[in-house]
N, C-alpha and C positions, 0 to 999 in steps of 0.2 A: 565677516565683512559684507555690507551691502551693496547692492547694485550699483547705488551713486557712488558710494565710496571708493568702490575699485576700479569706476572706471577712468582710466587714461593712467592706472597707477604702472609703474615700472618693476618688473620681475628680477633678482638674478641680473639687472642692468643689460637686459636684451631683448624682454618679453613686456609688449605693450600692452593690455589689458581694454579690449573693447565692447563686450559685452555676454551675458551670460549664456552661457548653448544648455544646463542641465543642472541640478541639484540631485542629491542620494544622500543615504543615510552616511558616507564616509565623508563627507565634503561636498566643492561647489565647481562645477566645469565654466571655466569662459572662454570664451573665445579672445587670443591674442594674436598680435605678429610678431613675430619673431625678426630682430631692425637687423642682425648681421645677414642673414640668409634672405629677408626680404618674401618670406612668406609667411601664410597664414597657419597657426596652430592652434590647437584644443589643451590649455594650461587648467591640470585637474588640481586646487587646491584640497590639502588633504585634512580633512577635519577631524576629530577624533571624539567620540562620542563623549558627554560629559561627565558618565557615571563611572570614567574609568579612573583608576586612583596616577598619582607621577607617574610610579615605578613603572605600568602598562602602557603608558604613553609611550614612556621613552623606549621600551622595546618595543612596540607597533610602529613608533617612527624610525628607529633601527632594523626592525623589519621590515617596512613598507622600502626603503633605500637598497637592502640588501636585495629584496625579492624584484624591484626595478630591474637592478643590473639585470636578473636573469632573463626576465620578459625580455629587454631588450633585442635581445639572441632572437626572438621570436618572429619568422619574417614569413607570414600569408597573405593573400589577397583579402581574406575575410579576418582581418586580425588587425586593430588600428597599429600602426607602426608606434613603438614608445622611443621617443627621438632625446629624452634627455632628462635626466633628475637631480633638480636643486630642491636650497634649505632654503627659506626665507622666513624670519621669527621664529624660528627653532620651528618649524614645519616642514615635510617636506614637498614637492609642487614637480606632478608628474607633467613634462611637455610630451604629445601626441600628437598625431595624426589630424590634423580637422577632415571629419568629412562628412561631407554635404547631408546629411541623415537627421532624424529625429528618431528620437529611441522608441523603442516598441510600446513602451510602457505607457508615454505619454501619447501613442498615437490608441492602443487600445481603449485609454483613460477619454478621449477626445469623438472614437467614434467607434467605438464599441466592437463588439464579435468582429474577425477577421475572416475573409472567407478561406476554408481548408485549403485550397487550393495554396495561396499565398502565403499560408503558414507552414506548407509544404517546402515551400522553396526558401522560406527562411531557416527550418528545421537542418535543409543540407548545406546550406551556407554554414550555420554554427557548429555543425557538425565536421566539418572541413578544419573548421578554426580551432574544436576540438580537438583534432585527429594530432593534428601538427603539433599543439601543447603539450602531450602525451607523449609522444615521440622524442620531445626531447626532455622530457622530465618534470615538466609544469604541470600541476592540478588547480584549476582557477579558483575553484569554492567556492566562487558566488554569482554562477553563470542565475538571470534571471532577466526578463523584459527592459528592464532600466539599464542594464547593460549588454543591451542588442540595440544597434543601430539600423535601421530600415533607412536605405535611398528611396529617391522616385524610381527605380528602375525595380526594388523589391529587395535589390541584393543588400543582404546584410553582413552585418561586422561585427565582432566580440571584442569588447572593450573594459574597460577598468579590471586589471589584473591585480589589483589594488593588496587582496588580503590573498591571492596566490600560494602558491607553495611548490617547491622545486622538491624531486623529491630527492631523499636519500642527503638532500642537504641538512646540516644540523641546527636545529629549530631556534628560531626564539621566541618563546610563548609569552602568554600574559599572566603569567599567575595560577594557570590551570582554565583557564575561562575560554570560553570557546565562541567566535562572534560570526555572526555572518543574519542572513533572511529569514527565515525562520518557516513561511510557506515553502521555499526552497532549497534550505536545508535537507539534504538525503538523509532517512533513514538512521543510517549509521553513523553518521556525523551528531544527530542527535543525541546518543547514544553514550557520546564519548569518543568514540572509535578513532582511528586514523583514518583522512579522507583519501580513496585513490582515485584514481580515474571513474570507475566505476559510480563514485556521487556526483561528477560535473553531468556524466548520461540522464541519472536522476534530475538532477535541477534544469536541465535541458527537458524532460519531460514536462516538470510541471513548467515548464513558460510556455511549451506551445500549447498547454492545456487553457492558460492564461489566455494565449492570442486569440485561438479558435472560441473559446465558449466566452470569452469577455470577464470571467472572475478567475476565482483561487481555487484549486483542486482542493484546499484544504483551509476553511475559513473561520477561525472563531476570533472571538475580541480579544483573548491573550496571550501574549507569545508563547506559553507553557502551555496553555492547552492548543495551542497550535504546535508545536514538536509531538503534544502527546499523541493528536490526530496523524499527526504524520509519520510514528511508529505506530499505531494502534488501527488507523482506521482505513478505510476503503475511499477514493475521490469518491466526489461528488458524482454522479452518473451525468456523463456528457449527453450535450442535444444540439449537438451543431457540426463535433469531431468530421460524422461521414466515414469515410473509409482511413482516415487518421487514428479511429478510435484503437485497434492493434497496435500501432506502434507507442501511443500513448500508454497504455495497459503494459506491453512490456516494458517502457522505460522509468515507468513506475513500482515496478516490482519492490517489495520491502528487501529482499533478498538481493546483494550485491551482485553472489554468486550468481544466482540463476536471472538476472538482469539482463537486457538486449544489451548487447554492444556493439562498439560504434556499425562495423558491418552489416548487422542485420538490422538495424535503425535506416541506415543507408538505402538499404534493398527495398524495406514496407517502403518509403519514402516514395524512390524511384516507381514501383510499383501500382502506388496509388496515384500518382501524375501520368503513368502511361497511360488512362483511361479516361483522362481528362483533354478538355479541349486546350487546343496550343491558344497561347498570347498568354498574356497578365490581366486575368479578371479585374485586378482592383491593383491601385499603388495610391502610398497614402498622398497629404496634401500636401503643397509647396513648405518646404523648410523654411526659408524665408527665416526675418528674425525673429525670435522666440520671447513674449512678453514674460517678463518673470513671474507675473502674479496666474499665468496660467500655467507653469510648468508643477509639478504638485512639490509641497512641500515635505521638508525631509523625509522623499521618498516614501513617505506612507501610505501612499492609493496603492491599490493593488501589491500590500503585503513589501514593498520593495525597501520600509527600515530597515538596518542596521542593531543588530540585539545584540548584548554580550550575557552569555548566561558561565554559570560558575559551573565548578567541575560539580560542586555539594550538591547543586540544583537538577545536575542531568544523572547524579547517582540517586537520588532520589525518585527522578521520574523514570528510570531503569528500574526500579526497585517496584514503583506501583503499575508499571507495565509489566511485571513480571508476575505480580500476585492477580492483575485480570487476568491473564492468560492461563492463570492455572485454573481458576473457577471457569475461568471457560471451556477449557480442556477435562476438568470435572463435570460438568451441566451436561456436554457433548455425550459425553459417556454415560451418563444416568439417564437422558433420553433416549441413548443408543438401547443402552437394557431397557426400559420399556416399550419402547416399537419392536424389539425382538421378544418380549415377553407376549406382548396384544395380537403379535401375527402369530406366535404358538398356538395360544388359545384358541384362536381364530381358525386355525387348521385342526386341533383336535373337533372342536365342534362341528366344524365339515364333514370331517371323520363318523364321527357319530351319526351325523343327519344321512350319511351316505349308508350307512349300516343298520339303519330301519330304526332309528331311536322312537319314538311314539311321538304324535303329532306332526310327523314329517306328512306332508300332501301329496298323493298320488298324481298321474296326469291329468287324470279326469277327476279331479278337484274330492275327492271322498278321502276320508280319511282312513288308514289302515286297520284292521280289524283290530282288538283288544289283546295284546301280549298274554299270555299265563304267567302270575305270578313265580317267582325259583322258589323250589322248597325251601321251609322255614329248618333253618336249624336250630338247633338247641341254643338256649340264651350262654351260655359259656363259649359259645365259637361261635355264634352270631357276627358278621361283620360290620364294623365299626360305620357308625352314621356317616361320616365324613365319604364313605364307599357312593360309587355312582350308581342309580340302577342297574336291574338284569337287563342285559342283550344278547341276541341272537349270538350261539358262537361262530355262527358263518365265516369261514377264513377269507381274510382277505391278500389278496394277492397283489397291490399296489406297494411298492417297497415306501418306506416311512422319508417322509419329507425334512429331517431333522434328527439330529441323533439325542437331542430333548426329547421331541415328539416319538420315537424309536422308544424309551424309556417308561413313556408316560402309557404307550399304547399296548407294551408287553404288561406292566403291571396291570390294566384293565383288564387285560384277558386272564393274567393268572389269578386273578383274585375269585373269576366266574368262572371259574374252571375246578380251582383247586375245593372250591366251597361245594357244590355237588358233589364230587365224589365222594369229599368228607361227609355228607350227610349219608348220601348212599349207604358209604362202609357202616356208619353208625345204625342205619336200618335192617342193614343184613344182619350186625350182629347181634343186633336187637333182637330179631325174628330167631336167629338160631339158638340165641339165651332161650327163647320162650319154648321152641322145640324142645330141649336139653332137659328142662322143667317139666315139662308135659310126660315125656318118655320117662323123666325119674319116678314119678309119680307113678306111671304106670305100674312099672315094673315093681316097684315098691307094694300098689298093692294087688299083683299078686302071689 
């Protein structure tokens, strides 16, 4: 439905329609009044992306009704109040909370990096509105810029529970298909996985990664190599974070388990505002009303579509996430053995040089006088070319730096060791053969 079209149109016979506050990849927010209560509301109609077949419709719109009621229950300061859900065209049309805010997304979009400071204070706000969802058994799944609302005052609010999930409730899927942001998206939701608390902290990462640096921690042009980056890769290296950048890094974490949670997100938070100057550095511009043709289209700046990916699609990218990681945990290791191989070497020939090998430099710059060659042995016990020079058998007394190097240092000695004496013996009894002969000889003649 268009602007002109819906405006002054009638809701549910109580909900006026006066103009638009927001567009996202799930549908379109306007601003209505509500004629029996006499106030102003935020009516989200809910759209459902095109690629999806009946069957998923009608469970997203049975789920989108179910998972209402529960939000409903949800009552914080930083959490838009959900005051009522109708059908209207077999859709259904979540009434909320208006308030006075512009979403994060559109104000990043409008004026770029946020200062740390103020991304600070939006971090604890949603983090708040987090806490409380958790506690009573909601996981939102698609916490992200376009659904955080910044007042003038900075304080912000968590809105569209839209694709939620209560937990422990029993599901109604879409076919195996799994939809949500796709920069935003945690880790493990990519995956496949079941979302818990632990991916809303994730997706809470990457928006204030969003706020503060003005882009996407994880940016390519298709939404599969955008999940792949966001199980495989590293952000982008921030240049604006300041002392945000720790809580960002933890709440980035690939690993759910070893992830900050909400408490010590709280704490870096508070932390890095205690060494800050008091006031509100910045708050964005007057909300005022919002021209549609600048608000961004189905939420696509700043990563904020709506994707539905197949179960086929994320076992697949599980499958070739799984095969880089083993070549890389391959490579790892075949490097690892050659930088332990090169420091070997490296230390035997220390070894050597320390041990008077020939060509080593004096202090005073001359070179060491000429070794004497070892005696030659017999060509049948001769030792084999591949042997290192003679050196001094001088003992040395520094214990071995390596239980390679330990191995490699005993055969050099034994090989110079054992090869003398063998010639030796073979000279002695060389000489006493020739005695033996000489004296038979004698005696013989006479």
């Amino acid at each position: 439905m268009s602007a002109e079209a819906g405006l002054g149109r009638l809701v549910a016979g109580r909900y006026v329609v006066s103009g638009v506050l927001g567009r996202g990849g799930m549908g379109v927010v306007w601003r209505a009044t509500d004629q029996v209560l006499n106030r102003p509301v935020a009516l989200k109609e809910v759209v459902f992306p095109a690629h999806l077949s009946d069957e998923e419709r009608d469970a997203l719109r049975r789920r989108t009704l179910r998972e209402a009621r529960t939000a409903a229950r949800l009552v914080h300061p930083n959490v838009t109040t959900l005051y009522d859900v109708v059908e209207e065209d077999g859709r259904p049309w979540l009434v909320m909370e208006h308030v006075d805010a512009r979403s994060l997304q559109e104000v990043v979009q409008q004026h770029g990096p946020l200062p740390w400071t103020t991304v600070a204070r939006i971090g604890l706000d949603v983090l708040g509105a987090l806490e409380a969802a958790h506690e009573v058994g909601i996981v939102h799944r698609d916490v992200k810029p376009g659904n955080v609302l910044v007042g003038r005052d900075c304080a912000a609010h968590l809105t569209d529970f839209g694709i939620a999930v209560a937990t422990g409730d029993p599901s109604i899927t879409t076919a195996g298909a799994i939809i949500g942001s796709p920069p935003f998206m945690a880790p493990e939701r990519a995956r496949g996985e079941e979302a818990g608390p632990a991916a809303d902290l994730w997706s809470l990462g990457a928006t204030l990664y969003t706020a503060v640096e003005g882009r996407l921690a994880f940016e390519r042009t298709e939404p599969m190599a955008t999940l792949f980056a966001v199980v495989s890769d590293d952000p982008a290296p921030v240049e604006h974070a300041g002392p945000l950048e720790p809580v960002l890094r933890g709440l980035l974490t690939k690993d759910p388990a070893a992830r900050m949670d909400v408490a010590a997100a709280r704490r870096e938070l508070r932390r890095a505002l205690s060494g800050s100057e008091p006031g509100t550095a910045w708050a964005p511009p007057d909300t005022g009303d919002t021209d549609d043709t600048a608000v961004s289209q189905d939420g696509a700046a700043l990563g904020g579509r709506v994707e539905r990916f197949d179960a086929d699609d994320l076992r697949a990218l599980a499958s070739v996430i799984g095969t880089v990681a083993r070549d890389a945990r391959e490579q790892a290791r075949y490097l690892a053995d050659k930088r332990r191989e090169r420091k070997e070497h490296k230390e035997l020939r220390e070894l050597r040089e320390r041990e008077g090998r020939p060509g080593r430099r004096r202090a005073g710059g001359a070179a060491p006088p000429p070794q004497a060659p070892p005696p030659q042995a017999p060509r049948s016990q001769a030792p084999s070319p591949q042997a290192p020079p003679a050196a001094p058998s001088r003992v040395v007394t520094s214990p071995p730096r390596s239980a390679g190097l330990a191995r490699r240092r005993w055969r050099f000695k034994r090989r110079w060791v054992v090869v003398p004496v063998l010639v030796t013996v073979l000279v002695v009894l060389a000489a006493v053969s020739g005695m033996v002969v000489l004296l038979a000889r004698a005696f013989g003649a006479l």
